[in-house]
N, C-alpha and C positions, 0 to 999 in steps of 0.2 A: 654591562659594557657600554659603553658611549658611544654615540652615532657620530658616523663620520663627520668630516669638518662641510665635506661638501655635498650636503643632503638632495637628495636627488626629486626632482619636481615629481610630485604623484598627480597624476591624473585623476578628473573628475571622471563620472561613471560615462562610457562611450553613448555617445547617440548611436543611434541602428534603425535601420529601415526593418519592416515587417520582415523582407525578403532574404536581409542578413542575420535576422532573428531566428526566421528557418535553414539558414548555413549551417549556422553555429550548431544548433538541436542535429542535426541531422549526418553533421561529421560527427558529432557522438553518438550513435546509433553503432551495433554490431553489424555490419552491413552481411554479413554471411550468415547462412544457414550450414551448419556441418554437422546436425544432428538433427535427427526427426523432430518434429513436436506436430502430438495432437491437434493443441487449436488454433496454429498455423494451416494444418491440412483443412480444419472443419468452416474455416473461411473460405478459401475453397473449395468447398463443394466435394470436397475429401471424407467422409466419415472415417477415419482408421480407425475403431475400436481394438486393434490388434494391441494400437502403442500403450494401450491402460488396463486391458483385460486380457488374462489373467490379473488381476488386480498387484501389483507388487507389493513385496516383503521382505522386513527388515530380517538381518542373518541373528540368532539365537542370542547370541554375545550382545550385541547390538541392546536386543530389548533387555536382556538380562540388567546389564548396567544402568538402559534408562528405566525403568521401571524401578531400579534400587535407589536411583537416586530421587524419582517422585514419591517415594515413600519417604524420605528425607525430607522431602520441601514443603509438603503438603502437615508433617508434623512441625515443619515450624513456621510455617505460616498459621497454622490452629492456636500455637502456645507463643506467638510472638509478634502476631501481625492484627491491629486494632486500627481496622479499617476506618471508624466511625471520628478515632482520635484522629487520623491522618486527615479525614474531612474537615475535621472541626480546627486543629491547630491548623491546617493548609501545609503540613511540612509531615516528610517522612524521618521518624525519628532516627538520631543517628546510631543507637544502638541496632535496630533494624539492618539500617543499611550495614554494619558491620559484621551483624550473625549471616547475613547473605552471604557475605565474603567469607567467613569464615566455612560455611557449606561448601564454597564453588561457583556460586551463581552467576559470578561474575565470569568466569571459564568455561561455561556451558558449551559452549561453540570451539574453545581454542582446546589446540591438539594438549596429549597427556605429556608428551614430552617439553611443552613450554609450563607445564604446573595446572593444566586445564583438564574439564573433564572428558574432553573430546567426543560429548552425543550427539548424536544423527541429527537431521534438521527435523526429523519427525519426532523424537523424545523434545530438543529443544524446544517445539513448538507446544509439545503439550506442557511442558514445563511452564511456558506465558501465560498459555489457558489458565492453569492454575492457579499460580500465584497474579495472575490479573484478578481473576473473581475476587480473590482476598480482598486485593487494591489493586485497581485498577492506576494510578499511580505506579504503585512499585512494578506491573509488568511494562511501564512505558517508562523505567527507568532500566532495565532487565534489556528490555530493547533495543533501545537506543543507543546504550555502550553496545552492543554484539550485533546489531544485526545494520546498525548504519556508521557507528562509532570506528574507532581506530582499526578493530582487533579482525574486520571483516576486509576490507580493502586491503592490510597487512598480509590479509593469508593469501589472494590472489595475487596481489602486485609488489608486494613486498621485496627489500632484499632478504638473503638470509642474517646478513648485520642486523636490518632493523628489524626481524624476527624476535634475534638473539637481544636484541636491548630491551624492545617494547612487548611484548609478551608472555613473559610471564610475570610483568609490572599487570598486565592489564586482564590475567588470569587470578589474580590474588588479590590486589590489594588498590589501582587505579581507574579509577571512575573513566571513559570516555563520551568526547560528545562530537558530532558532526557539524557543519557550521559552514552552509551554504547561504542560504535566505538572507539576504539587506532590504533596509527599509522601505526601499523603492525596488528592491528587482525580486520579486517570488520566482515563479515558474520559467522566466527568461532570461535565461543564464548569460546571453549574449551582451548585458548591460551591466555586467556583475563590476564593482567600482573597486572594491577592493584588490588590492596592488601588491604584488611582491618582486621588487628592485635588484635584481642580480649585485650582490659587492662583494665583491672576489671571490671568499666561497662559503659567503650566506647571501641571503635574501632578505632585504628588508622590508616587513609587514606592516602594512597600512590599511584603516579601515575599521567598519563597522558592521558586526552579523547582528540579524535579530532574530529571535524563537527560537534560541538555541538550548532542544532540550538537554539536559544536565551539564547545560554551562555554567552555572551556576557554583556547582559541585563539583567541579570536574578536574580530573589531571592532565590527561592527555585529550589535546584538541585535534580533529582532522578539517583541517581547514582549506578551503576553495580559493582559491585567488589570481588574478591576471598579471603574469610576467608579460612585461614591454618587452619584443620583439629587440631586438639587437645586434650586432655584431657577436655571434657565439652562440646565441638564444633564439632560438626558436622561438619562443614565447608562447604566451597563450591562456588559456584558463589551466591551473594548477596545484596538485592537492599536496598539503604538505601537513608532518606531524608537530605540533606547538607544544610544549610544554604550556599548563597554563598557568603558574608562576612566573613564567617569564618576564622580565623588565619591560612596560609597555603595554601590559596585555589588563583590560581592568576591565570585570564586570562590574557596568554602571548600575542592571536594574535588574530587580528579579520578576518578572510580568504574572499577572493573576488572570484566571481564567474562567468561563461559564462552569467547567467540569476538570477534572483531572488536579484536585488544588494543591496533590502533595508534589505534583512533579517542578523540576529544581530548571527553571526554564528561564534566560533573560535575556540580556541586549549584551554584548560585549568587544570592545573597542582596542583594536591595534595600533599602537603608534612607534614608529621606529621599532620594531619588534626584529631581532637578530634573529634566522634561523637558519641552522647548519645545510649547506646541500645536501648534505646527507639524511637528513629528513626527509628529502620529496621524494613522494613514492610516483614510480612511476617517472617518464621523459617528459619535460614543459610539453603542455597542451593537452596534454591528456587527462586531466582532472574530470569531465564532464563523464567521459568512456569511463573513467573508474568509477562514477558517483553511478553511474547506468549499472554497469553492469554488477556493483555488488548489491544494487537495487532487485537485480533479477530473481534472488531467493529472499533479501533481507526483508522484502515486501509482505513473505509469509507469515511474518509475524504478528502485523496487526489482523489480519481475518483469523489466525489462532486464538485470538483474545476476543475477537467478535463470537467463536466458537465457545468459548467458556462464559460469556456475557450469555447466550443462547441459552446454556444448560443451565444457567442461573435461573434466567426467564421460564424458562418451563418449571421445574421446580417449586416457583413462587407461585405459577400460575395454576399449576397443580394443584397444590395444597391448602390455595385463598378458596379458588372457583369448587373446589370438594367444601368448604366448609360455610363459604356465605349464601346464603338463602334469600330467593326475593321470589314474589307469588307463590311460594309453596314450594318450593325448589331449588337445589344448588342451583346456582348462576352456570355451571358449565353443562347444563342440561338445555340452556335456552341457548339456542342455532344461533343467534346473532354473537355471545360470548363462545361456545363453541367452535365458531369458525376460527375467529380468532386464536385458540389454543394448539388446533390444530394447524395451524400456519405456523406457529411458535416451533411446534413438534418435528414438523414437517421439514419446515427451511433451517433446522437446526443439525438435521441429521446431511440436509445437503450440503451443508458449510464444514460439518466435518468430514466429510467425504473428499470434500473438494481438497482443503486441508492437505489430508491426509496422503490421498493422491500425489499433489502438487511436491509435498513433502519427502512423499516415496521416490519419486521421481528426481528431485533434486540430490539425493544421497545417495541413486544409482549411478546418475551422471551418464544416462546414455539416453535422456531427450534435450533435448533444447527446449524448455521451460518459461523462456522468458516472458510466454504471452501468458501459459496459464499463472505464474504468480502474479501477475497485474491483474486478469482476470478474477483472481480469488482475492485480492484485496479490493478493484472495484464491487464484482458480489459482495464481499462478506460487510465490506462497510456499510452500503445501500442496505442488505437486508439486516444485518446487525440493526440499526437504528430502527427500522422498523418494528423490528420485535420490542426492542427496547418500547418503545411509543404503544405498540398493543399492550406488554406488563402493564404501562402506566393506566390504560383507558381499562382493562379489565376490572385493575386496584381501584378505577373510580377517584372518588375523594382521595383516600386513602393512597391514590400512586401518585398524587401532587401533592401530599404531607409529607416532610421533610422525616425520615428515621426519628430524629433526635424529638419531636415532635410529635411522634407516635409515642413516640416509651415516654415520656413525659406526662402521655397522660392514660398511660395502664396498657396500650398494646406494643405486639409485635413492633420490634423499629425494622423496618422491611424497606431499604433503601431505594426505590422504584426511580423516584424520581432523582437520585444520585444518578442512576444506571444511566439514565437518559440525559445527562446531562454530560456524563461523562464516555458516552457513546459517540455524541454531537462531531467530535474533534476528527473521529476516522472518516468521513469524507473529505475531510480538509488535509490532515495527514499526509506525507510520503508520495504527492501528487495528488491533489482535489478529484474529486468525481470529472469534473469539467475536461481537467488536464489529461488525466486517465483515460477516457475517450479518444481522444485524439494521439494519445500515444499508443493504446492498442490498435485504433484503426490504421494509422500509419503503416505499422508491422502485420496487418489484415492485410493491406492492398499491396504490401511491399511484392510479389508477382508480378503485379503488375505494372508498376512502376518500371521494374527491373527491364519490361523486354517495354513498351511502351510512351514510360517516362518522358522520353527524348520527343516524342510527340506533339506532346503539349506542352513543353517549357518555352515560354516563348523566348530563350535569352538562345536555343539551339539554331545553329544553320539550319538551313534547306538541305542541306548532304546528311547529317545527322537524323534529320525527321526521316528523309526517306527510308534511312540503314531501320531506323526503329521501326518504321512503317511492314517492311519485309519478315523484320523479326519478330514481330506483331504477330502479324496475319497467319507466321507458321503456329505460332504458340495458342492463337486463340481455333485455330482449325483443328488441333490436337485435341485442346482443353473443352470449349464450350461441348460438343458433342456427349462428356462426359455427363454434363450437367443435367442431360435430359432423361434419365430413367438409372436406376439403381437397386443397389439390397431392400432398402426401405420400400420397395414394391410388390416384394416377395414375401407371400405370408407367413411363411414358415421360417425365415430369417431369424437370426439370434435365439433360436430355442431352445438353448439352454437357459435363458430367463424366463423360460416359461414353462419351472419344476411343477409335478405331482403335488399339491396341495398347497400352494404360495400364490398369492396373487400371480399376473401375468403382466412380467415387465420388458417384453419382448418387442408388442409395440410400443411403447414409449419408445425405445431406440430407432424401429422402424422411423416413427412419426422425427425422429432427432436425423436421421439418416437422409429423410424427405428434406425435411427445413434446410440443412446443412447444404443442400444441393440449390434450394430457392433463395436461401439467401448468397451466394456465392453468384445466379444470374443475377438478382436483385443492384449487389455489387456493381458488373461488368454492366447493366441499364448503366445507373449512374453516371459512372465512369463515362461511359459514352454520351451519355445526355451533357453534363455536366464539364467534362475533360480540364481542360487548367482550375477551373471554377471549383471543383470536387473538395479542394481545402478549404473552402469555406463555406460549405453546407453541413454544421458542425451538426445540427440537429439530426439529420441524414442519418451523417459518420455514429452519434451518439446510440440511435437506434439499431444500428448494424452491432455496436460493440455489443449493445446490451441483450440482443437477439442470441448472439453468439456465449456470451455470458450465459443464459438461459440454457441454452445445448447442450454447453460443457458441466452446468451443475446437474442437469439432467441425467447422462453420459455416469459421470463419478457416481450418483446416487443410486442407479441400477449398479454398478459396478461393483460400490460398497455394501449393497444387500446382498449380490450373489457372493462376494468372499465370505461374509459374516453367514451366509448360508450354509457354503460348502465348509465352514472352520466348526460349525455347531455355537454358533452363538448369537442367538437370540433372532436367527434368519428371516421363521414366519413375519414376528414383528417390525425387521430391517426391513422386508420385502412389500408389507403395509408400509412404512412409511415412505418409501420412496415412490409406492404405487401414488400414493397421495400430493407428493408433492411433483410428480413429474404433472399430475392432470392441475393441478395449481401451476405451475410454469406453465405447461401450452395454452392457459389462459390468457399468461401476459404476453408470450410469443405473438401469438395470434393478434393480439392488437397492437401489437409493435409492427408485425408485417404491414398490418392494415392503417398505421401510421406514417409510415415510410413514405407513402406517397397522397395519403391524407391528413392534413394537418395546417396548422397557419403558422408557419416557419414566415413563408413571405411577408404577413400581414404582420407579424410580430417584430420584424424590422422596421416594420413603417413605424410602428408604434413608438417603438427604441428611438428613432431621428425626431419623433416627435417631440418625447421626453426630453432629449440631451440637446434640441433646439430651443425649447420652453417654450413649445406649444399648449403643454398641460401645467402649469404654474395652476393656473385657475383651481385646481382639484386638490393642489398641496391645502389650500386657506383653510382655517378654522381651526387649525392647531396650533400648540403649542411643543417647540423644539428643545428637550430639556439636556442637549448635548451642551457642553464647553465649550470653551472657546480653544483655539490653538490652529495650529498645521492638520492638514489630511496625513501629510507624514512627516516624521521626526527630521530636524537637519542631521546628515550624517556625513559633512565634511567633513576628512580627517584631521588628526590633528591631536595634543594630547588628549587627554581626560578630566574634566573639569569636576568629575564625581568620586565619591567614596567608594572602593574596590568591594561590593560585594561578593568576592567569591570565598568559598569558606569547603574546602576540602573537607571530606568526611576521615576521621583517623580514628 
């Protein structure tokens, strides 16, 4: 179809002040609480072990069907999935992608009546684990359509029309991709350039996404964009479904990367692009609130695949460290490689816990979740990469030789350093570690905000401070008093984790119980020292998350030994490994506490003004800078497409 006669001026990407930057973010937030969540309360100085123990469980049907169906997936991932070919070509073959489709894989998530196979987020999730070990590509293609793509925001925000249209396209047979990120705006959506033009009753798309994974491949797009405010329109940031054929719409580039080579990732470019109102899900403005909040589970995906990356790691690390010898001795008999193993073993059982939990939890739908799945995507990414990086130093030489380069010259091709390379990407992923901080701490202090807030903004009246001030004083005359004695001071607390012949995982909890209370005054110090200031002592905030972080895998890790106790499977050993890895976390606890308020946060700013003044130019000499030439970032004026349409659907 042909663009009107009288094309409608698209705006360059807005300027924003810092403070509008934090608008925008924060009218996308769920601003309510309407359901418990654990690591909301354990921010507060709340331990509710009630909200996750009993440990929950999936109902009989439930596993029956995902366990039938991981017996499906895992026999064709064994007889059709050549990991080492998807390294080496950089592409996943399209008959691959096809026998997935033809299994389901792509309906994993979407109900039975759209043609999907409608499994719990705890099957789907091990389903990533698995077929990620394969390739790790193919589960961030698996992904990315179901857990950020169309078919997830469709199920919450959808109408039933566009139920009825787009899913059971996207159950069978159509690729989907999400497509927020431009060249110039990552993480702050407030700057977002791309445009969609109210014309009668479509929308005219303008604009350029970048890292748009299975853009590439893809049919149906869920795309971001800012309707201009109007007469009628509300405007605002905007998520709408794109055909990606559409007239206009041209993937220019397919981007390559450190790790992940088969995944189908590029740049791709709207111009004039017609789309039906009937495609926008959801009322103008509210794109952000959908991209959040189906963030709130779709985030479990990448620490399920940090989980199968884990069981990979041990495994490997198993059966090297039993077999290589050095002084007389396996190598996993000397303490220095030993530690190591056992971190591997340790932080692997806690990442499935956590998982699993988080997972449980979201397919009962009677907590509010939204911290722990950020929480277990900030964990599982942080410790995923780490262990990944132990495999490698364990494997030595041999975990920085390339597979293909092992069998080439007579061993094992044992992808170590694949793993690690293709590990890299989930701190960056779905919200960077950096971002992730700040978005769980936000919803940490959100309490206090709530009755305080008005305190410290300095844009509030004097009428307004005072109202706060009152409402303040009662909240915190209730609350602190809590914070100073508890369960965790009682010895006999939690003793059912501390069975007749099992390790004793009783105090761990105690000791998780204590923390929870100290870091919660910790908090309310800050707060008070700090007050307006508080958002930008990210170091602070980072520590607090990752304190809390530590709690909560803590927390699940007891939790998941005493179910796997009381079920008969494999308890004594569940019960050692958590014992092991709670005293490894109150390691790092402990000096996160003892970092909070020692540290050179201060002195590391100086440094920064120094740097970006070119004070230290001096220290750069003596090298050689073997980058290109070009832009920091690509021009992404709109406008047509001056490139050859890389997009090539799988059929």
């Amino acid at each position: 179809m042909s663009a009107p006669h009288n094309t409608p001026q698209v705006p360059k990407a807005p300027k924003v002040t810092e403070r509008e930057a934090r608008k925008v973010a924060e009218a996308a937030r769920e601003q309510d609480w309407r359901k418990p969540s654990f690591a909301k309360e354990l921010f507060l100085g709340r331990f509710r072990l009630d909200l996750i123990h009993p440990h929950p469980l999936p109902p009989p049907d439930d596993i029956r069907r995902g366990e039938e169906f991981l017996g499906r997936l895992r026999a064709f991932c064994e007889a059709h999935i050549d990991s080492a070919r998807i390294e080496r070509e950089a592409k996943i073959p399209d008959e691959v992608v096809n026998g997935l489709k033809e299994l389901g894989a792509l309906g994993m998530k979407i109900e039975t009546k759209y043609g999907g196979l409608g499994l719990t987020q705890v099957y789907y999730n091990k389903a990533l684990a698995l077929v990620g070990s394969a390739s790790p590509a193919i589960g961030a293609l698996l992904s990315a359509h179901q857990s950020i793509g169309v078919p997830q925001p469709l199920k919450i925000f959808g109408t039933q029309e566009q139920k009825d249209a787009f899913l059971p396209r996207l159950a069978t047979t159509d690729i989907s991709a999400f497509l927020l990120t431009e060249p110039d705006v990552g993480s702050d959506p407030a700057r977002l350039a791309t445009t969609a033009v109210p014309d009668g009753n479509d929308y005219l798309l303008d604009g350029v996404k970048l890292w748009t994974t299975n853009g590439v491949v893809a049919d149906l797009l869920v795309v971001m964009a800012r309707v201009p405010a109007s007469e009628g329109h509300k405007g605002g940031i905007t998520a709408f479904v794109v055909e990606a054929d559409a007239p206009g719409v041209t993937v220019e580039h397919r981007n390559a990367f450190m790790g992940l080579r088969g995944i189908e990732n590029g740049v791709t470019r709207f111009h004039q692009v017609r789309v039906p109102a009937a495609n926008r899900i959801g009322p103008e403005g509210s794109g952000l609130k959908i991209a959040l909040t189906t963030l709130n589970t779709g985030r479990l995906s990448l620490p399920a695949m940090c989980v199968g990356a884990g069981k990979w790691c041990l495994k490997i690390a198993r059966e090297w460290s039993a077999v290589r010898e050095q002084w007389g001795r396996p190598v996993a008999k000397h303490e220095a490689v030993g530690a190591k193993i056992s971190f591997i073993a340790a932080t692997t059982f806690a990442l499935e816990a956590i998982v699993d939990l988080s997972s449980q939890m979201a397919d009962e739908d009677r907590n509010d979740i939204r911290i722990e799945a950020a929480l277990a995507k900030l964990y599982g990414s942080e410790m995923g990469w780490l262990i990944a990086d132990e495999l490698v130093q364990i494997r030595g030489g041999r975990g920085f030789e390339t597979a293909e380069s092992l069998a080439a010259r007579g061993e094992r091709a044992v992808p170590a350093e694949q793993m690690l390379r293709d590990m890299r990407i989930n701190r960056i992923f779905e919200g960077s570690t950096e971002i992730m901080h700040l978005l769980i701490a936000r919803e940490a202090v959100d309490a206090h905000l709530k009755v305080a807030g008005d305190i410290i903004d300095p844009e509030k009246p004097l009428a307004d401070k005072a109202k706060a001030g009152a409402n303040a004083a009662g909240f915190y005359a209730r609350w602190l008093p809590q914070l100073v004695t508890g369960a965790g001071q009682l010895p006999l607390t939690y003793g059912e984790f501390n069975p007749s012949g099992h390790r004793d995982l009783s105090g761990h909890l105690r000791y998780a119980e204590r923390s929870s209370r100290k870091l919660a005054r910790s908090t309310f110090y800050a707060m008070s020292r700090w007050q307006g200031r508080m958002e930008t002592k990210q170091g602070f905030l980072g520590r607090i998350v990752d304190i809390g972080a530590e709690l909560f895998a803590m927390s699940a890790a007891c939790v998941r030994a005493e179910h796997l106790r009381g079920a008969g499977e494999h308890g004594r050993e569940a019960y050692q490994l958590a014992d092991a890895f709670c005293r490894q976390s109150r390691v790092r606890v402990e000096e996160l506490f003892t970092r909070l308020w020692s540290n050179t946060d201060d002195l590391d700013r100086r440094v920064v003004d120094g740097v970006l003044s070119g004070t230290y130019t001096w220290l750069e000499e003596g090298v050689i800078d073997p980058s290109g030439e070009g832009p920091w970032i690509a021009d992404a004026t709109p406008g047509p497409s001056a490139e050859e349409n890389r997009h090539r659907p799988v059929r």
